[in-house]
C-alpha positions in Angstrom: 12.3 -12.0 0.8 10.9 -10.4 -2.2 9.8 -7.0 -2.9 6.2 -6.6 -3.9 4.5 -3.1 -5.2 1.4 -2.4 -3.8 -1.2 0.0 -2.7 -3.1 0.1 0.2 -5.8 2.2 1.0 -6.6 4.5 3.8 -10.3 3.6 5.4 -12.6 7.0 4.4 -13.0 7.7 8.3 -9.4 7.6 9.0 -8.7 10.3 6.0 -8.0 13.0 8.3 -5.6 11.2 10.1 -3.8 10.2 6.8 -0.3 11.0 8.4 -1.1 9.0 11.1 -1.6 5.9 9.0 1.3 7.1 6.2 3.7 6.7 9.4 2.6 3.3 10.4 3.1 2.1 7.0 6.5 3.1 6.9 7.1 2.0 10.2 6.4 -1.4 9.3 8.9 -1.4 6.4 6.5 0.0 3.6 9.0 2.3 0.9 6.6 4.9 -0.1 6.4 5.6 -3.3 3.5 7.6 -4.3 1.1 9.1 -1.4 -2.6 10.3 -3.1 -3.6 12.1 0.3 -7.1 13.5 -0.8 -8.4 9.9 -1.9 -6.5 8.0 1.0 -4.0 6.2 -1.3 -0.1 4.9 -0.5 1.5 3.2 -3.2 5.4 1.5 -2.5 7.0 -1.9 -1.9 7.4 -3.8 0.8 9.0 -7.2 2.0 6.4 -10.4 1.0 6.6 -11.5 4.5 5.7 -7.8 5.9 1.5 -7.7 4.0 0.3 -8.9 7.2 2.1 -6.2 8.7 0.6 -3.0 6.5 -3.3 -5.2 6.8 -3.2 -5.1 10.3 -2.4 -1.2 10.6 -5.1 0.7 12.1 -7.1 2.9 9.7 -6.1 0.7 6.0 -8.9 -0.9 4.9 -6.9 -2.6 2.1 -4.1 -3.6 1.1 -3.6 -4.6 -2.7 -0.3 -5.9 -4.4 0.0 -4.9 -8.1 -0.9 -6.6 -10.4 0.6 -7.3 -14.0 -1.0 -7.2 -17.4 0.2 -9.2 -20.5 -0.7 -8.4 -23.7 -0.3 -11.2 -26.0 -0.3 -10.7 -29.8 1.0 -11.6 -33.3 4.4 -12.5 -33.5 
């Protein structure tokens, strides 16, 4: 399957049990990039077929794949 970047983000009640969450993620296949502890961010890739995975983790209240910009101009 293919890798997608995302971020998910870490429900404001669960903040103080961040590592709780962080280990989950990873647990369910989630490469961790980035972790943004104090606003309850996690930023990595994961397999396509694992999103289901990270939305069902007790605690994330989202889960957002990245998106990509274009910028079109003169050629």
């Amino acid at each position: 399957m293919a890798q997608v970047r995302l971020t998910v983000v870490v429900r404001e009640t669960w903040l103080d049990r961040y590592p709780l969450v962080l280990a989950h993620c990873r647990e369910a296949g989630l490469v961790v990039e980035r972790e943004l502890v104090t606003v309850g961010v996690i930023s990595g890739t994961i397999d396509e077929d694992r999103l289901a995975d990270l939305a069902g983790i007790e605690g994330v209240s989202a889960v957002e794949p990245e998106r990509t910009n274009r910028v079109f101009g003169n050629r």
